[in-house]
N, CA, C and O atoms as a GROMACS GRO file, in nm:
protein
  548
    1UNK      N    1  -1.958  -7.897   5.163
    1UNK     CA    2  -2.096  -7.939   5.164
    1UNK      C    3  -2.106  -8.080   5.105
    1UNK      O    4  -2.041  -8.104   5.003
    2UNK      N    5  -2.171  -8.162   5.153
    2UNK     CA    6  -2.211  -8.253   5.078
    2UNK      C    7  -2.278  -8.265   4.956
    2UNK      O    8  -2.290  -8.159   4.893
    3UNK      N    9  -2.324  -8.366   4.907
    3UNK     CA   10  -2.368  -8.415   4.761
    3UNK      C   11  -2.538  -8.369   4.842
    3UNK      O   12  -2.612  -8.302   4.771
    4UNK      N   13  -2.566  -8.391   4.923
    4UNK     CA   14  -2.726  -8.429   5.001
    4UNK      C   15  -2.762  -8.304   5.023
    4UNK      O   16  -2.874  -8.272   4.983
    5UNK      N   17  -2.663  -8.183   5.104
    5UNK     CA   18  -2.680  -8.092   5.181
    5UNK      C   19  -2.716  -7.941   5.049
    5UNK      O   20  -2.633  -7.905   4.966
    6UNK      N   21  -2.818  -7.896   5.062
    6UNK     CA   22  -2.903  -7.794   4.984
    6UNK      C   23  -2.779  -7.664   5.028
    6UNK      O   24  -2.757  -7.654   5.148
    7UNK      N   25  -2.715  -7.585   4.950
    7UNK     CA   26  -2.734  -7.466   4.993
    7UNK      C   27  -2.848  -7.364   5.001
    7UNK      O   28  -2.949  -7.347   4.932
    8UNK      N   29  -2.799  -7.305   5.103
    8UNK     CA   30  -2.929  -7.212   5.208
    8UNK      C   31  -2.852  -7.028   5.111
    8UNK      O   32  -2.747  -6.966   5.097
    9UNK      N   33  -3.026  -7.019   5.064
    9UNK     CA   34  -2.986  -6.857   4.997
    9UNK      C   35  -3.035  -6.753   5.032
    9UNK      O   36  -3.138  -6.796   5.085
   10UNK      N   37  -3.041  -6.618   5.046
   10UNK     CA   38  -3.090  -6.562   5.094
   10UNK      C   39  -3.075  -6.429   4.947
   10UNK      O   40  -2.979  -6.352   4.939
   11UNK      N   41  -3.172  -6.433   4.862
   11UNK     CA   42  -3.200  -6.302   4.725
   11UNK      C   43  -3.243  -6.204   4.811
   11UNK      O   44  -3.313  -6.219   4.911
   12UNK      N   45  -3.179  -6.061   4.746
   12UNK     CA   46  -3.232  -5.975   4.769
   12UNK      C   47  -3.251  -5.863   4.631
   12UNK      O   48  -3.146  -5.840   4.571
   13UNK      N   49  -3.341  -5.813   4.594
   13UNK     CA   50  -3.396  -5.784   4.500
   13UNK      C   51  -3.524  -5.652   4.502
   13UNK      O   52  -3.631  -5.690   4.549
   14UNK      N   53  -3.521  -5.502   4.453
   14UNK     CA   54  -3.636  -5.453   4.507
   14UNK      C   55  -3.716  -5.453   4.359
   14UNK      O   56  -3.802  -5.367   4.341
   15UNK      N   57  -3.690  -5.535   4.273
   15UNK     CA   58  -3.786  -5.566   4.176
   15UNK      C   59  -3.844  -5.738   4.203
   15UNK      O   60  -3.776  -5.840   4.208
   16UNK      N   61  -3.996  -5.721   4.218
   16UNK     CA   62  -4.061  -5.853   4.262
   16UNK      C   63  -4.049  -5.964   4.165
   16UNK      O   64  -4.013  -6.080   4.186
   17UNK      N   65  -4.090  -5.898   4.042
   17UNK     CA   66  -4.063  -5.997   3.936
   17UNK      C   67  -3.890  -6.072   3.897
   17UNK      O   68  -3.857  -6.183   3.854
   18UNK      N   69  -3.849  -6.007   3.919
   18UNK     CA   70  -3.685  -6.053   3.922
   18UNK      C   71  -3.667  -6.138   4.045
   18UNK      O   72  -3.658  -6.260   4.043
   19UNK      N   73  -3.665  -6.069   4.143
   19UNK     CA   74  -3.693  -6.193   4.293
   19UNK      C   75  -3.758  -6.291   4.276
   19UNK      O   76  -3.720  -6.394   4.330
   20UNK      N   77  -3.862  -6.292   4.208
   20UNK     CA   78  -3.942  -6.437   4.214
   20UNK      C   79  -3.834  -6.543   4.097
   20UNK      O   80  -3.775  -6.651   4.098
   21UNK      N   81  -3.858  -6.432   4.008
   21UNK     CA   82  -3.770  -6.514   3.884
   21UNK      C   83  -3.630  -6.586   3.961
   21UNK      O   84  -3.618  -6.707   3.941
   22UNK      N   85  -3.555  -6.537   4.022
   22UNK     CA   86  -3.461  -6.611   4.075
   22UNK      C   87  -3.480  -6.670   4.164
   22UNK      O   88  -3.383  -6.743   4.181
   23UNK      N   89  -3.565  -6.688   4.251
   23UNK     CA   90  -3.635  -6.826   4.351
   23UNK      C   91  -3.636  -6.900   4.269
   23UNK      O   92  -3.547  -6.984   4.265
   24UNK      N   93  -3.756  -6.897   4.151
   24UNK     CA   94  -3.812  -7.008   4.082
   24UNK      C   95  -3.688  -7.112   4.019
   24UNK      O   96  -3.661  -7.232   4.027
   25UNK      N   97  -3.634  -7.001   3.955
   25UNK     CA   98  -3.528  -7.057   3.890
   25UNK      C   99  -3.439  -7.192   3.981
   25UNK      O  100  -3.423  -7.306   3.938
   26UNK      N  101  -3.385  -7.129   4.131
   26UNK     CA  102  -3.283  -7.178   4.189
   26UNK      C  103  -3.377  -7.317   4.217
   26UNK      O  104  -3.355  -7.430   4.172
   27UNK      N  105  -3.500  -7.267   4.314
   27UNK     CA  106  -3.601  -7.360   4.378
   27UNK      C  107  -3.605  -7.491   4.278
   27UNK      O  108  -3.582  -7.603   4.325
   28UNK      N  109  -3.636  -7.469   4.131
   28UNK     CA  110  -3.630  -7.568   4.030
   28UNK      C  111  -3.483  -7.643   3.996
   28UNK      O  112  -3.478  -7.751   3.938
   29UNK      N  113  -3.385  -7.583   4.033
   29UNK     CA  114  -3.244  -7.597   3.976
   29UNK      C  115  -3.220  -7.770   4.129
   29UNK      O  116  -3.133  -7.858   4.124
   30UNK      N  117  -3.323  -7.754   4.226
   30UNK     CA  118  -3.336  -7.854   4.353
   30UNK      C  119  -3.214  -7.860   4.428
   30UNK      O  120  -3.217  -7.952   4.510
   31UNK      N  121  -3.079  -7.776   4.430
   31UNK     CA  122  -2.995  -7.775   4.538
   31UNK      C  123  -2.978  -7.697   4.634
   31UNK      O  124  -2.894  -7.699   4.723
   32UNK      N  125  -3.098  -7.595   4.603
   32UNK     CA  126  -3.087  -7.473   4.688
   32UNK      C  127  -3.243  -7.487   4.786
   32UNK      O  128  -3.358  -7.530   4.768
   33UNK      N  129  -3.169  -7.428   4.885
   33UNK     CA  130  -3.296  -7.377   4.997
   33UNK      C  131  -3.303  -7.237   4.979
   33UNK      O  132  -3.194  -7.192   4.944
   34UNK      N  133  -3.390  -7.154   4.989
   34UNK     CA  134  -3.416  -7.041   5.004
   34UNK      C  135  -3.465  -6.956   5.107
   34UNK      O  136  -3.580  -6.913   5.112
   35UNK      N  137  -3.363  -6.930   5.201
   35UNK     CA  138  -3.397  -6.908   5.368
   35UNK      C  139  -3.477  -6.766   5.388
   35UNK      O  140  -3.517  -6.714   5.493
   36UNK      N  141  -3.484  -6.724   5.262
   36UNK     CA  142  -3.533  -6.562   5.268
   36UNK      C  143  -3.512  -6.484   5.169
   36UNK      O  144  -3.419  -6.503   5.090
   37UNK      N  145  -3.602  -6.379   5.162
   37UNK     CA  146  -3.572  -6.274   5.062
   37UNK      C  147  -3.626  -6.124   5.108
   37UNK      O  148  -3.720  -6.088   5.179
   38UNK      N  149  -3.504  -6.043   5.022
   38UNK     CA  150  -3.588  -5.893   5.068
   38UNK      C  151  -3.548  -5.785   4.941
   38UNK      O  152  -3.483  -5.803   4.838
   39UNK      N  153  -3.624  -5.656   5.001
   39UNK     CA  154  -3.645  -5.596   4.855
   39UNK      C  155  -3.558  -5.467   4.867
   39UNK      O  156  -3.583  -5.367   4.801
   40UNK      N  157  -3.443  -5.478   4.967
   40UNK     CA  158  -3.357  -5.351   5.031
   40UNK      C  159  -3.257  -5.426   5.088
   40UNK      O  160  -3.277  -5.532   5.147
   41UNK      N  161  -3.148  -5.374   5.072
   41UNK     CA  162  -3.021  -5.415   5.101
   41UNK      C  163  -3.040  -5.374   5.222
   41UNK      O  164  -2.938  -5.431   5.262
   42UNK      N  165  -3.093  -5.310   5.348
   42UNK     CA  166  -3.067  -5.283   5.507
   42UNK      C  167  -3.159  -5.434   5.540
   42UNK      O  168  -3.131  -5.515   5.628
   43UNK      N  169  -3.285  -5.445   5.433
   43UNK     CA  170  -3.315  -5.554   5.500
   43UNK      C  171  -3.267  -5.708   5.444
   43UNK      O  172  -3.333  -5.811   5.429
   44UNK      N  173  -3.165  -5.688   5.425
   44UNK     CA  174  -3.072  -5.804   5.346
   44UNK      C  175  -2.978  -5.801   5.451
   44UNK      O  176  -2.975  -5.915   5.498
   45UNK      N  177  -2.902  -5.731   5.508
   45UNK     CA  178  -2.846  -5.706   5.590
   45UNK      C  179  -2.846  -5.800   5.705
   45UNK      O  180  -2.751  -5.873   5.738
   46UNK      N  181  -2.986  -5.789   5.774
   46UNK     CA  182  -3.055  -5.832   5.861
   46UNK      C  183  -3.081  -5.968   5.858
   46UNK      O  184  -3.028  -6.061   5.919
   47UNK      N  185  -3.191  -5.965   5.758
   47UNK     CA  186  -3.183  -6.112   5.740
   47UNK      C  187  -3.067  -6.240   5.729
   47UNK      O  188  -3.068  -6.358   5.766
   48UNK      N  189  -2.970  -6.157   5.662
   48UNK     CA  190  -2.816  -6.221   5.666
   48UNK      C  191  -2.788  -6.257   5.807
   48UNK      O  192  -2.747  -6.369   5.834
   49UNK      N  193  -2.809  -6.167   5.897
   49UNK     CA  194  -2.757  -6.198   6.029
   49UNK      C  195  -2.842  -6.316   6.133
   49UNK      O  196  -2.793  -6.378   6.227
   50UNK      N  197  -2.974  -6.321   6.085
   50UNK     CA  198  -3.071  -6.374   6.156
   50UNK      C  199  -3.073  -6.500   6.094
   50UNK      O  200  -3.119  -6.588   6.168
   51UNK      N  201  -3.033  -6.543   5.965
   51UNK     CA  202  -3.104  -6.685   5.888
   51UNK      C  203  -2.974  -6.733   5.876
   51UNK      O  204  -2.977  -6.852   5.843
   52UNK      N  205  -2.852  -6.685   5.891
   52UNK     CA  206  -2.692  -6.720   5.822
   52UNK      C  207  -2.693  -6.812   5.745
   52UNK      O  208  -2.670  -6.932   5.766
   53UNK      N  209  -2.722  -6.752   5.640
   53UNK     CA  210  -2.703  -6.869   5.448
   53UNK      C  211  -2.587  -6.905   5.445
   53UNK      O  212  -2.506  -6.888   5.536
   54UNK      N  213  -2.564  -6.964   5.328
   54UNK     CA  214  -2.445  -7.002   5.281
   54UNK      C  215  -2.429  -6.900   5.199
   54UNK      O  216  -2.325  -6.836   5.214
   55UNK      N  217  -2.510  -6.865   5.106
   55UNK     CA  218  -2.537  -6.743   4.969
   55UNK      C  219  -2.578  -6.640   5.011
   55UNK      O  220  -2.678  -6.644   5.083
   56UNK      N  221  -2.513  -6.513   4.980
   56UNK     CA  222  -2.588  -6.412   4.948
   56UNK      C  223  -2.578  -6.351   4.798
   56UNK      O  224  -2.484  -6.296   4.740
   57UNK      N  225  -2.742  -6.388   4.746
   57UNK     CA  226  -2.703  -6.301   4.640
   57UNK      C  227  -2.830  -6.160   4.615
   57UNK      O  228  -2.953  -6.164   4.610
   58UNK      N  229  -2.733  -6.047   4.604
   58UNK     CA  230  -2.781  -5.891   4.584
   58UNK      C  231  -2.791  -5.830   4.446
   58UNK      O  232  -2.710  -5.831   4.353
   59UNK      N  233  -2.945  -5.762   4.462
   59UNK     CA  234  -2.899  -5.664   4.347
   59UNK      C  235  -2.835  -5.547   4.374
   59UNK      O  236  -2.862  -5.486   4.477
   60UNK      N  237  -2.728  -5.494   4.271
   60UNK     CA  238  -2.644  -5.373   4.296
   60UNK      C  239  -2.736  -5.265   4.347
   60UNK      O  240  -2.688  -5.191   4.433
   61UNK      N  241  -2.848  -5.245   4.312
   61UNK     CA  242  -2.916  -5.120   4.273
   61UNK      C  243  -3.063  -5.127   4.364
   61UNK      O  244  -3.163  -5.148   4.296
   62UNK      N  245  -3.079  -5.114   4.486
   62UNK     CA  246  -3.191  -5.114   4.602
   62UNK      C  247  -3.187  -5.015   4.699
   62UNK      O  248  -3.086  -4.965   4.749
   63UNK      N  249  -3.305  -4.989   4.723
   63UNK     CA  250  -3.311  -4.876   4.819
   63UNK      C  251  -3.247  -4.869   4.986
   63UNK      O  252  -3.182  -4.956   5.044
   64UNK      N  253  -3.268  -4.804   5.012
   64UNK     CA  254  -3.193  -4.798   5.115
   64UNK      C  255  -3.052  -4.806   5.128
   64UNK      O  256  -2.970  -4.717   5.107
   65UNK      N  257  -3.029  -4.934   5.170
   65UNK     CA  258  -2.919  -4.959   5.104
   65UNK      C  259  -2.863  -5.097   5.012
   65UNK      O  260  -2.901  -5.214   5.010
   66UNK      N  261  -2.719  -4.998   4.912
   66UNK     CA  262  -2.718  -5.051   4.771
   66UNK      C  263  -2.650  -5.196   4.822
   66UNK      O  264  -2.628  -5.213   4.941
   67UNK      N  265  -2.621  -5.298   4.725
   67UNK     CA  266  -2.586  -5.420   4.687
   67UNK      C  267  -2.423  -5.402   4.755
   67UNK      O  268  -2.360  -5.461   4.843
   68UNK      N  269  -2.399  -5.307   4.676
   68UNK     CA  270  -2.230  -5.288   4.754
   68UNK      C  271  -2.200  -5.246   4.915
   68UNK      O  272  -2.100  -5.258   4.985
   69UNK      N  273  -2.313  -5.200   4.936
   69UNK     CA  274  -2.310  -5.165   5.087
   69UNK      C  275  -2.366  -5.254   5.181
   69UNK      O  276  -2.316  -5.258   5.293
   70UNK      N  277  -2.462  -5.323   5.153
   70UNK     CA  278  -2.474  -5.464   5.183
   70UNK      C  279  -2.410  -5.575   5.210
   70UNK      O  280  -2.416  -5.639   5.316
   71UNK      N  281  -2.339  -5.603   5.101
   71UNK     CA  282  -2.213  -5.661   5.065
   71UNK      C  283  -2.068  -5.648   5.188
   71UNK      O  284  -1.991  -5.728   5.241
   72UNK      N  285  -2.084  -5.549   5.189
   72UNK     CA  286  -1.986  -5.512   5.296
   72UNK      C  287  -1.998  -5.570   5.427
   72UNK      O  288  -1.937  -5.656   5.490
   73UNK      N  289  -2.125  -5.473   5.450
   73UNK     CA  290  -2.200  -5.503   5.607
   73UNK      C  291  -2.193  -5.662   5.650
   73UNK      O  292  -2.175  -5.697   5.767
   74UNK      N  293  -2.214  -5.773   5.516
   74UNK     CA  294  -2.302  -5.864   5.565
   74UNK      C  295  -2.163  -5.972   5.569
   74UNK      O  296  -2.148  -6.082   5.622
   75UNK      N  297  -2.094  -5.906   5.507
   75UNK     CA  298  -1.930  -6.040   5.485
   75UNK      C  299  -1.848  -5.974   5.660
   75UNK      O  300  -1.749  -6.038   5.696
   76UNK      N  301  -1.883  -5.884   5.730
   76UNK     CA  302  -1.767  -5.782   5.802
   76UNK      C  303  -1.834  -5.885   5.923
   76UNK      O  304  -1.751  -5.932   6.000
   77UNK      N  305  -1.973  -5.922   5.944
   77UNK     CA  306  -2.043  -5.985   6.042
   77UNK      C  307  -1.995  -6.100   6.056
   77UNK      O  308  -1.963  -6.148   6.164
   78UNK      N  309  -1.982  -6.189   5.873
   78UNK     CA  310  -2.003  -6.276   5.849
   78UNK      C  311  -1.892  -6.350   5.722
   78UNK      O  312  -1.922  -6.398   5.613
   79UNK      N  313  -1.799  -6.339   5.769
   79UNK     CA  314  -1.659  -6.328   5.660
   79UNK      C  315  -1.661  -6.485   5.583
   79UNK      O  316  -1.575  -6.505   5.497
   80UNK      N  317  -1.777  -6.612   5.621
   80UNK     CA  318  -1.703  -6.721   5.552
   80UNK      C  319  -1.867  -6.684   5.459
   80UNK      O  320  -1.883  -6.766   5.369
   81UNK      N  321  -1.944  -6.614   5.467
   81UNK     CA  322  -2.033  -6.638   5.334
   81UNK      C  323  -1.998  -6.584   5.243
   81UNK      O  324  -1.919  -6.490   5.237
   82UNK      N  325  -2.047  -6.630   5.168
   82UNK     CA  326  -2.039  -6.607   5.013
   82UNK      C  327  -2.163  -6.527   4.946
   82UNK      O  328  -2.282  -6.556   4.957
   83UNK      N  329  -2.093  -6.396   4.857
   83UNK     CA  330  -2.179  -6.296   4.807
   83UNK      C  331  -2.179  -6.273   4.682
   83UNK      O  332  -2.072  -6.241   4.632
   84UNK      N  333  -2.293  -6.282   4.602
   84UNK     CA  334  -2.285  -6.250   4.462
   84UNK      C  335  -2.394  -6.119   4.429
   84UNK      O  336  -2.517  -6.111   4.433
   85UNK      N  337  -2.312  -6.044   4.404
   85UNK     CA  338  -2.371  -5.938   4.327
   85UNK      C  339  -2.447  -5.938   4.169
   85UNK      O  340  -2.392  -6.000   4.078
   86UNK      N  341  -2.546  -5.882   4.151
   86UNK     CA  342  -2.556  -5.917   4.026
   86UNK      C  343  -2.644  -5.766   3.960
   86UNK      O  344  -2.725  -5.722   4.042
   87UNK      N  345  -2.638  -5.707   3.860
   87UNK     CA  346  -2.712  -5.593   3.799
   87UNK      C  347  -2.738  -5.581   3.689
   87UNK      O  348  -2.688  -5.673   3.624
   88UNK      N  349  -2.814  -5.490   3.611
   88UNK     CA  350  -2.849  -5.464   3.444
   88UNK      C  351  -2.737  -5.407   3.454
   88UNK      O  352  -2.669  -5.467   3.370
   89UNK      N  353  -2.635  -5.285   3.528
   89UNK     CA  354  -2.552  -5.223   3.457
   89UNK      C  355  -2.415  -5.318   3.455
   89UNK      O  356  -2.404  -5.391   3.553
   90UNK      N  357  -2.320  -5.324   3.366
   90UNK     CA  358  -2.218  -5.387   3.356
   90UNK      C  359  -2.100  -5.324   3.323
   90UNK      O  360  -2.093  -5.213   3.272
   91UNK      N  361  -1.993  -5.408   3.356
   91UNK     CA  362  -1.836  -5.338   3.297
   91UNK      C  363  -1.721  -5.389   3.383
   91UNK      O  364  -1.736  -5.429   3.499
   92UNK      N  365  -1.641  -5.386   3.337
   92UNK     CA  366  -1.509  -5.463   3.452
   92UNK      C  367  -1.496  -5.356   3.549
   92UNK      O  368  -1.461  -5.391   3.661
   93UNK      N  369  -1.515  -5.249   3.532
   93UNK     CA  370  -1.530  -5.138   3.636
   93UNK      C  371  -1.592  -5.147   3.777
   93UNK      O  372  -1.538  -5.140   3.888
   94UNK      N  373  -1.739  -5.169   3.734
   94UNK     CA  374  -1.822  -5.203   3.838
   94UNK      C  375  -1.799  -5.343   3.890
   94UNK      O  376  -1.852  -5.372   3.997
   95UNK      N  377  -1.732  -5.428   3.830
   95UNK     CA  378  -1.755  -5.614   3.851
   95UNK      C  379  -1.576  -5.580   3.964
   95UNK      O  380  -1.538  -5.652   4.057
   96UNK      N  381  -1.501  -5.448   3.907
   96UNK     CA  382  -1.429  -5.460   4.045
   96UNK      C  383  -1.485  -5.429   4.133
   96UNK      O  384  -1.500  -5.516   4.218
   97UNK      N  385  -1.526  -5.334   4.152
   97UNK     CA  386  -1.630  -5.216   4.265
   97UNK      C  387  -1.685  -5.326   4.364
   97UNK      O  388  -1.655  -5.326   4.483
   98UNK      N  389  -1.747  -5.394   4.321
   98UNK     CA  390  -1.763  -5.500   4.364
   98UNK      C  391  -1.746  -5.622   4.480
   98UNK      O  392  -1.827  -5.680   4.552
   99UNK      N  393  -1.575  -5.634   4.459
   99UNK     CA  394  -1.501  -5.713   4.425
   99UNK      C  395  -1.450  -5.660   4.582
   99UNK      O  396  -1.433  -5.720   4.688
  100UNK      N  397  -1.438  -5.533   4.545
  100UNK     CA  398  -1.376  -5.442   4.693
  100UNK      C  399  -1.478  -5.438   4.766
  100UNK      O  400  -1.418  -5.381   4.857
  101UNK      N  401  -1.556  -5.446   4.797
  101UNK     CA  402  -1.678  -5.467   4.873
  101UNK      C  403  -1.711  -5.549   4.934
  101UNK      O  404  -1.759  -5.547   5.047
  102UNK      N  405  -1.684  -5.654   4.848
  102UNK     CA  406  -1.670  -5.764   4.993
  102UNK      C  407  -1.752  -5.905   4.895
  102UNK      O  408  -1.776  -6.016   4.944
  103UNK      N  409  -1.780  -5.868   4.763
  103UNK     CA  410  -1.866  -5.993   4.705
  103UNK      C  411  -1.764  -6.082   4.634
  103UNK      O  412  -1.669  -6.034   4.573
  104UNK      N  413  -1.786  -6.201   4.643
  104UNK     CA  414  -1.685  -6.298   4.539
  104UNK      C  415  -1.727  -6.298   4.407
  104UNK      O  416  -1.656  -6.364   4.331
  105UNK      N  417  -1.832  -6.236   4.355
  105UNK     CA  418  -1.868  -6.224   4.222
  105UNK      C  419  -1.944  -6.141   4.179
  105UNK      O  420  -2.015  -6.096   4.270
  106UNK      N  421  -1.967  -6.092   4.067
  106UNK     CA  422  -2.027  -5.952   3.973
  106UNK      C  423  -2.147  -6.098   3.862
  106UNK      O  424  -2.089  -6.206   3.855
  107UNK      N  425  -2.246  -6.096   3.812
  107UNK     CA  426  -2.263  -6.136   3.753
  107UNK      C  427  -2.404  -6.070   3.665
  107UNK      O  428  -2.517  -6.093   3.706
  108UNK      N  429  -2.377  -5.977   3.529
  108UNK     CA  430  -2.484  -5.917   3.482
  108UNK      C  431  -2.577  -5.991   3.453
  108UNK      O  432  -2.565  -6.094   3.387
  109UNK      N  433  -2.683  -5.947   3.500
  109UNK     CA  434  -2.837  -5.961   3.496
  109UNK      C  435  -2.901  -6.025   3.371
  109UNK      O  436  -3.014  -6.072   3.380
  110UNK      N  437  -2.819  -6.030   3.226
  110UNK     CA  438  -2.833  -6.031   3.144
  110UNK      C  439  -2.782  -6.170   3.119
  110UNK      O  440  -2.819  -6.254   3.037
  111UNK      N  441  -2.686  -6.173   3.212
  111UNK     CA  442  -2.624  -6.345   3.151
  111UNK      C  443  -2.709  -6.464   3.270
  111UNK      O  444  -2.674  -6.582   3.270
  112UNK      N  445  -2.828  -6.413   3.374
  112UNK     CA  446  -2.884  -6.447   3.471
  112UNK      C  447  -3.015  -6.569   3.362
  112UNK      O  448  -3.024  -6.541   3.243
  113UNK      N  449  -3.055  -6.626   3.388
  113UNK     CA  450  -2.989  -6.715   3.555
  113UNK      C  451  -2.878  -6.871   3.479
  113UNK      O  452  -2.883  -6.978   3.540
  114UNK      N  453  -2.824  -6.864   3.401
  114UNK     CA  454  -2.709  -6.972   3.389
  114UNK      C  455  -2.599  -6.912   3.439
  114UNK      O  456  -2.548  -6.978   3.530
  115UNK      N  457  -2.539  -6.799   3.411
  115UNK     CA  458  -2.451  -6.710   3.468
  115UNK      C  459  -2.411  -6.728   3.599
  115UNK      O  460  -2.307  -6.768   3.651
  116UNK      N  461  -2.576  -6.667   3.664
  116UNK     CA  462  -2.532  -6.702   3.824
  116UNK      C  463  -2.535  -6.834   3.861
  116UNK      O  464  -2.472  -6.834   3.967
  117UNK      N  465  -2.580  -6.980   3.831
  117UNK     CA  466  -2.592  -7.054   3.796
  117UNK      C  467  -2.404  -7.127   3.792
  117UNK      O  468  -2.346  -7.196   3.876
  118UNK      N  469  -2.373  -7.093   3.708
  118UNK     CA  470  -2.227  -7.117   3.700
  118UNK      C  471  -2.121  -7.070   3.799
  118UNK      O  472  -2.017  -7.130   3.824
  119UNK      N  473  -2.160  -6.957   3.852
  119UNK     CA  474  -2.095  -6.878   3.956
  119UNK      C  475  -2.119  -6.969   4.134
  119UNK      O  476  -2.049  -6.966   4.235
  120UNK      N  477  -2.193  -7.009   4.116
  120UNK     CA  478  -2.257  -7.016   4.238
  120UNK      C  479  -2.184  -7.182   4.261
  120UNK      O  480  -2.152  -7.228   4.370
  121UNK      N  481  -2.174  -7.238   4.155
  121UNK     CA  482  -2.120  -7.386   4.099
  121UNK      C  483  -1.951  -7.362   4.111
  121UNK      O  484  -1.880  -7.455   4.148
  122UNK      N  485  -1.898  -7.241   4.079
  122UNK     CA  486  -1.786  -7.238   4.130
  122UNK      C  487  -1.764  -7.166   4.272
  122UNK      O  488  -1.649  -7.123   4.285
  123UNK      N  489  -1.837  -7.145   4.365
  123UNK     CA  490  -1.838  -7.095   4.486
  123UNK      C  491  -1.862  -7.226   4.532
  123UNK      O  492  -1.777  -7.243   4.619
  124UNK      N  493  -1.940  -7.342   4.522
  124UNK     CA  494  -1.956  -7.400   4.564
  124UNK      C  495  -1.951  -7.554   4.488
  124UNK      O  496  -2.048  -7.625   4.463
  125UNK      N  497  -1.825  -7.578   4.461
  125UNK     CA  498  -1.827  -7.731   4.397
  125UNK      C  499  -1.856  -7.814   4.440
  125UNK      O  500  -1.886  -7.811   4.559
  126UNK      N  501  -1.863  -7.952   4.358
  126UNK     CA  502  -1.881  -8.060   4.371
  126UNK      C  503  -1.812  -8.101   4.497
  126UNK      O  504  -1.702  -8.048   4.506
  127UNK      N  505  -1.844  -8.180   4.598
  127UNK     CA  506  -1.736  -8.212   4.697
  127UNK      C  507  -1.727  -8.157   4.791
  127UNK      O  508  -1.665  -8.220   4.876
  128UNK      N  509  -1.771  -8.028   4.831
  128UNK     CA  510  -1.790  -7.936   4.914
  128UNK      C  511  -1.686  -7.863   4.931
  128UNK      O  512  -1.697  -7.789   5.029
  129UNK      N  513  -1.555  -7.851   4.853
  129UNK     CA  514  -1.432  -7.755   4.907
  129UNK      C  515  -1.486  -7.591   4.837
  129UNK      O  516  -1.460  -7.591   4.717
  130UNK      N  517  -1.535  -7.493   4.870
  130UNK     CA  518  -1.526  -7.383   4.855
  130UNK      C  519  -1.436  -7.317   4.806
  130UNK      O  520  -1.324  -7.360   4.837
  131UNK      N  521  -1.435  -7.205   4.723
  131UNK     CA  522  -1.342  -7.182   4.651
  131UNK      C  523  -1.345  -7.012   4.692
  131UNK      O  524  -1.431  -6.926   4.712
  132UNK      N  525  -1.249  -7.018   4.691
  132UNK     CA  526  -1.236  -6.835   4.786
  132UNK      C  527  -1.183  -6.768   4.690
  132UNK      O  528  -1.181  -6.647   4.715
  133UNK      N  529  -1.135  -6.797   4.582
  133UNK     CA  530  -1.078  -6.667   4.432
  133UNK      C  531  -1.171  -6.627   4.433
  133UNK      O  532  -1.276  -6.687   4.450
  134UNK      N  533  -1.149  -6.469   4.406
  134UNK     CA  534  -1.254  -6.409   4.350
  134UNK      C  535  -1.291  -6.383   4.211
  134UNK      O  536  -1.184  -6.389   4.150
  135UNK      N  537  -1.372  -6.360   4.137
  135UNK     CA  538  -1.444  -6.385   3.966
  135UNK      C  539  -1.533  -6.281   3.940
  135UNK      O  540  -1.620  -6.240   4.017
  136UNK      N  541  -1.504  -6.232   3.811
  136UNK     CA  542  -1.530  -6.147   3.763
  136UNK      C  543  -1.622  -6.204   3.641
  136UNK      O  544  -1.539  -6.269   3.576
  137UNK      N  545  -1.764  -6.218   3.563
  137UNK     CA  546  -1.833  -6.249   3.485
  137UNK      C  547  -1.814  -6.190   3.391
  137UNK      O  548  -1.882  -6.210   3.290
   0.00000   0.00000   0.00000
C-alpha cells in the first residue's frame, strides 16, 4: 500500500456501542476507510465478499455466526485479506483457536483500541509490504 492509499475495513461487532467505538476510533486514527459494518458474523461474511477490504476485523462472540467461523468463511473466499479477531474473553488458548481459523491476530478487547491499533500497523507497514506471520496479543 502506499503512504496515500487508506486501508478499506470492514468491523463486525453485535454490540453497537463497541462498533461505533471502533469506527470512531480508526475513522479519527485518518488511514482507514471504513467500507462497512455488521452486527453478525453471516453478515460479515457477506459483506466481506461484496465490499473486498483489506481488513477484517471480528468480534469472537456474535450471533449467528461466531468471529471464528467467519474468519474461516471469509479468508477460504478470500485468502490475501487480513483478519483480526478481537474479544473480552482472553488466553493463549483462544488467541490460538483463532489462529487456526484463519485470523492473523487475537487481540483482547481490553488492550483495544491501541492494541488493535498496533496489530493492524504490523499487518500493514509502512511501505506497503504486508506481513503474513501470524501474532498472538
Amino acid at each position: 500500500m502506499h503512504a496515500t492509499t487508506k486501508i478499506r475495513v470492514l468491523i463486525a461487532d453485535d454490540s453497537p456501542t463497541a462498533l461505533r467505538s471502533i469506527c470512531d476510533y480508526l475513522e479519527f486514527a485518518g488511514t482507514f476507510e471504513i467500507v462497512g459494518t455488521a452486527s453478525d458474523g453471516q453478515n460479515a461474511v457477506q459483506l466481506a465478499a461484496l465490499y473486498k477490504p483489506d481488513l477484517v476485523l471480528l468480534d469472537l462472540s456474535m450471533p449467528r455466526v461466531n468471529g471464528l467461523e467467519a474468519a474461516e468463511q471469509i479468508r477460504l473466499s478470500n485468502p490475501d485479506l487480513r483478519v483480526i479477531i478481537f474479544s473480552e474473553l482472553n488466553g493463549l488458548s483462544l488467541a490460538e483457536e483463532c489462529l487456526r481459523h484463519g485470523a492473523h491476530s487475537f487481540v483482547p478487547k481490553s488492550l483495544l483500541p491501541e492494541g488493535l491499533l498496533m496489530e493492524i500497523q504490523r499487518l500493514f507497514p509502512p511501505g506497503g509490504r504486508r506481513v503474513a506471520s501470524e501474532s498472538v496479543s
